[in-house]
C-alpha positions in Angstrom: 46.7 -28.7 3.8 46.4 -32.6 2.0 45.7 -32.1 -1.3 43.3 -34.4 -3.1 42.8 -35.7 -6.6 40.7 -37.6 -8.6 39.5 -38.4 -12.1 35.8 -38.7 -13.9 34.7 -42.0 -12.8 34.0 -40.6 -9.5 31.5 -38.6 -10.7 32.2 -35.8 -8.7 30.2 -32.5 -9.6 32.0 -29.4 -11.4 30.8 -27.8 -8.2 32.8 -30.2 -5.3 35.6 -29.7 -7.5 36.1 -26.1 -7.1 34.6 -26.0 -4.2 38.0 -27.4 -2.8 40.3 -27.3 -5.5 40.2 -31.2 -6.4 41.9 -31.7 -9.9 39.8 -34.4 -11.7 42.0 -36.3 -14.4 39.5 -37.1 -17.4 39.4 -40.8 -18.6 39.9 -41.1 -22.3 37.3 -42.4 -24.4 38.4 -44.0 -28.0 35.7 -44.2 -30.8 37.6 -45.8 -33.8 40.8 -43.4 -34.3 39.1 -40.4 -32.5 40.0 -40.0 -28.9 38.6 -37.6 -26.6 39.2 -36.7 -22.7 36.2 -37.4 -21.1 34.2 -34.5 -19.5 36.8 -32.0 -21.7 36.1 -33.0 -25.6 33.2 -35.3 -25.0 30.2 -35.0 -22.7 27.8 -37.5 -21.3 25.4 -36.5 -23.4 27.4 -36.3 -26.6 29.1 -39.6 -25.5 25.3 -41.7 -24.9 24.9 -40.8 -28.9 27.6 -41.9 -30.1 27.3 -45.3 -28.2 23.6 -45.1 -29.4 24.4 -45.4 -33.3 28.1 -46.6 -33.2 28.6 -49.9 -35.2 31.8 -50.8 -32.8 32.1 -50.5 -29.0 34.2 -47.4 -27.8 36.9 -48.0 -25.8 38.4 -46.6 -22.7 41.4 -45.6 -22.0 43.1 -44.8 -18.5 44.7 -41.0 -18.5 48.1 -41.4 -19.1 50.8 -40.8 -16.8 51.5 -36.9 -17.7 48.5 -35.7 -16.8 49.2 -36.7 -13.0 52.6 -35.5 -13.5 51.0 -31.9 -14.4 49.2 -31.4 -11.8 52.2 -32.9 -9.3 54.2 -30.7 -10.6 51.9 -27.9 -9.9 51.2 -29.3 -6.4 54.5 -31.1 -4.9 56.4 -27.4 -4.3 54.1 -26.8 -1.7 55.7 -29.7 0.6 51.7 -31.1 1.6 50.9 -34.6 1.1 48.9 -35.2 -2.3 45.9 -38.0 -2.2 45.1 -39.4 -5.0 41.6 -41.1 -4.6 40.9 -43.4 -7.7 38.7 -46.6 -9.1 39.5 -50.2 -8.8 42.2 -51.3 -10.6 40.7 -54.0 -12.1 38.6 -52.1 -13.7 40.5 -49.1 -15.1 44.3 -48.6 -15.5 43.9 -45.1 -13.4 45.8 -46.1 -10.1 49.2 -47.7 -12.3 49.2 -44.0 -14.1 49.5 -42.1 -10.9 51.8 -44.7 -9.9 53.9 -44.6 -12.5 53.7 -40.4 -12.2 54.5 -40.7 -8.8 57.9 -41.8 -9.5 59.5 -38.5 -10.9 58.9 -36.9 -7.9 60.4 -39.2 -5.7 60.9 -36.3 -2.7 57.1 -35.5 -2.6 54.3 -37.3 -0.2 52.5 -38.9 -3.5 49.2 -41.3 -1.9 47.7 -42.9 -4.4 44.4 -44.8 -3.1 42.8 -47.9 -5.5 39.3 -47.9 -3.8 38.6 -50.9 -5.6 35.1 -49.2 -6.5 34.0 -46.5 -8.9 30.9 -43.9 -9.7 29.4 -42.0 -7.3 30.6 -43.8 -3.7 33.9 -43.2 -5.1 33.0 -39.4 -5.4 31.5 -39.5 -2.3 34.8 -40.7 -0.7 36.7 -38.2 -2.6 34.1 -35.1 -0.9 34.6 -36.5 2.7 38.8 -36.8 2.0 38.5 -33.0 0.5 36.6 -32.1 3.8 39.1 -33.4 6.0 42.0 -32.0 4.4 40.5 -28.6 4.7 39.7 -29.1 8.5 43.3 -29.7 9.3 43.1 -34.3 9.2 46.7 -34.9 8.4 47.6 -37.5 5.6 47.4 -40.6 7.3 44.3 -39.8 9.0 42.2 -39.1 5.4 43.8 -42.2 4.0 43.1 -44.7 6.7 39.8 -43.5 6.7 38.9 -43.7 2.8 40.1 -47.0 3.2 37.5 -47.7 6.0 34.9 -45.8 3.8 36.1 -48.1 0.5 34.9 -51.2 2.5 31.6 -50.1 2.7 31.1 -48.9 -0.6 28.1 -50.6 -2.5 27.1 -50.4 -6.6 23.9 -52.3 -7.7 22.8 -51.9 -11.3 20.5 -52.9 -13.5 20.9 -52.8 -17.5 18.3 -52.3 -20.3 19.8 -54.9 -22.7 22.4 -57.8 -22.0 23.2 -56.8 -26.0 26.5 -54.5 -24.6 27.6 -56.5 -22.1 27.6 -59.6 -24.9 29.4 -57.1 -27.9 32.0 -56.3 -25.0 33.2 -59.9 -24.4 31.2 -60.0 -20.7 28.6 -62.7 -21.2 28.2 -65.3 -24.4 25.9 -65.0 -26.6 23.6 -67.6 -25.8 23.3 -66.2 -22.4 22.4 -62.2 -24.2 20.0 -64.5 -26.6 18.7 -65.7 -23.0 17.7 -62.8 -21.5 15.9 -61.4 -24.7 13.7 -64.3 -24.7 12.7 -64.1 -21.6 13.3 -61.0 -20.5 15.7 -62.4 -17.9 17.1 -58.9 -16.0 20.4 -59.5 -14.2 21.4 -57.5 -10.8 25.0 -56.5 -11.4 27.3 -55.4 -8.8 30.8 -54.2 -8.2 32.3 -56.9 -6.4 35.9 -56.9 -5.1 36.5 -54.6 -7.6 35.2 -56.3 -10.3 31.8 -56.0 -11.9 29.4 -59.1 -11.6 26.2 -60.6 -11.5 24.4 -60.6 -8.2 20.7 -62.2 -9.0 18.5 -62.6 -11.3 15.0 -61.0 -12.0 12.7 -62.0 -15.0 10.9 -58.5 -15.4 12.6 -55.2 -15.3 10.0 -54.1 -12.6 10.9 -57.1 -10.4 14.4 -56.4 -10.6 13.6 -52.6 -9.7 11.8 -53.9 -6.4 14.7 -56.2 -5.5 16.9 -52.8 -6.1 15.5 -51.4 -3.5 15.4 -54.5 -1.2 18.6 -54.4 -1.6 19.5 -50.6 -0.2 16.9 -51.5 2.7 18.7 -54.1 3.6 22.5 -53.0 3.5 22.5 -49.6 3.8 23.6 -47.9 7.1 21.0 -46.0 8.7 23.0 -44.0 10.9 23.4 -41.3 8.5 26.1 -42.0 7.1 24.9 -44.2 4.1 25.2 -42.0 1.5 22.9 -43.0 -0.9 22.7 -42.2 -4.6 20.7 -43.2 -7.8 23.2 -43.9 -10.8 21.9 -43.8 -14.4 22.4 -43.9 -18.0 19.6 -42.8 -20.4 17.4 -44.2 -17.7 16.9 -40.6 -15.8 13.0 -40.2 -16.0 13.6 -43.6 -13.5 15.9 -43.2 -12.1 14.6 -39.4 -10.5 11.5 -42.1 -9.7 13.8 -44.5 -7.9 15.4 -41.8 -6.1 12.3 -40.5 -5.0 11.1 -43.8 -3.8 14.3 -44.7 -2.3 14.8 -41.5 -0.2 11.4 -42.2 1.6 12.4 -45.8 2.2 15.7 -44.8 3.9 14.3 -41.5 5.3 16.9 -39.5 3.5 16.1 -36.3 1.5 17.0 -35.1 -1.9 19.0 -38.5 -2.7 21.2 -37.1 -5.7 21.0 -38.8 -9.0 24.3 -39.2 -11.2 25.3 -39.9 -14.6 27.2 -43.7 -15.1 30.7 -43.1 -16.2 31.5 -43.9 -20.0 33.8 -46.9 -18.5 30.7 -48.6 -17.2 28.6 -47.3 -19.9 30.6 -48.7 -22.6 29.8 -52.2 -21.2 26.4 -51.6 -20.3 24.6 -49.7 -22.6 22.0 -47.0 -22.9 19.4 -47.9 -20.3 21.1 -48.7 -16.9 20.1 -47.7 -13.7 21.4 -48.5 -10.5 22.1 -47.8 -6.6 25.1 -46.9 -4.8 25.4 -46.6 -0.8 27.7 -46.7 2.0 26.7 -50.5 3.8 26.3 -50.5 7.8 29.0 -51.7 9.6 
């Protein structure tokens, strides 16, 4: 059977995981000189307060090469093909670690998959490859069609302050000034792999509504759109949104997920946001 790995920007819950054996490489997250692996030595929760009264930005750092190498090691005597399903490259150094891993074991059938997306439609992607493995797909198969799945990936968010995404080099200052004044709210997106602004609202409620014009609009209706609410100290709205949303799109129980740190870092406490599977 294809074997299939991941890391923590997927968002992929403790329980998919085991459910089908899916090692998920933590991301490292640097506060001054301490580090810590990501869902291992620092939580979400323990992670939003430290970004809350840190002076500095974290940073974030992609795993390094050994821990792919671990679990290839672990995995490669079998002889089956290992996936390794991971976020865009140009947003995290994840995909050149595996790489780079990937070359001690030049006999094994090492896949390594930039999705060019991250959070939870990257999670979702690594579920479906996880369920085709274990109905027999072969290696090809899974990979061709997480590729077709990456296509249609969507991420819309919103964020509480343009303050983070000013400290972290993203926007000037004049423009963070901006948006405190007049309570400008930017609709961000992953674009291409690359996180940028979509539109522009001038009330947070506004740019909530447009949120969800947005999922009406692009989402597939088929049943196969996948949609989830992503948040970060935002979850009393974002269980609202999800609510909402899930009556709009006539899906039940859409799932709500924490934002990776990697997105968080840049963002801030406060962000909210959408991610889907677009119609074809």
């Amino acid at each position: 059977m294809v074997k299939i790995i991941t890391d923590t920007t997927s968002c992929l819950s403790p329980q998919i995981a085991q459910k089908y054996q899916i090692p998920v490489i933590p991301q490292i997250i640097v506060f001054g000189e301490e580090s810590f692996y990501e869902g291992v030595d620092i939580t979400i929760e323990e992670f939003m307060r430290r970004l809350k009264s840190s002076p500095t930005l974290p940073k974030t750092a992609a795993p390094p090469p050994e821990l792919f190498a671990e679990q290839f090691r672990r995995l490669a005597p079998s002889g089956e093909p290992i996936i390794c399903i991971h976020p865009s490259a140009e947003v995290s150094g994840t995909v050149r670690s595996a790489l780079v891993a990937a070359q001690d074991f030049p006999e094994a059938d090492i896949r390594v998959i930039d999705t060019r997306v991250v959070a939870s439609p990257l999670g979702a992607m690594v579920q479906h490859a996880a369920e085709w493995a274990q109905a027999g797909t072969d290696a090809d198969t899974i990979a061709a069609r997480v590729q077709a799945e990456s296509a249609r990936c969507r991420v819309y968010f919103l964020v509480d302050t343009l303050e983070y995404l000013a400290r972290g080099g993203r926007i000037g200052g004049a423009a963070a000034l901006l948006g405190g004044v007049l309570q400008i709210k930017p609709i961000l997106r992953l674009h291409d792999g690359k996180v940028d602004q979509y539109e522009r609202e001038r009330t947070h409620k506004r740019a909530v509504a447009r949120l969800k014009d947005i999922v009406r609009e692009q989402i597939a209706m088929d049943g196969t759109g996948y949609l989830s609410v992503l948040e970060a100290g935002a979850r009393p709205q974002a269980d609202r949104l999800a609510a909402e949303l899930g009556q709009l799109v006539q899906q039940k129980d859409v799932p709500v997920f924490d934002m990776p740190p990697a997105i968080v870092t840049h963002g801030g406490p406060g962000i909210l946001g959408v991610g889907f599977f677009a119609g074809n």
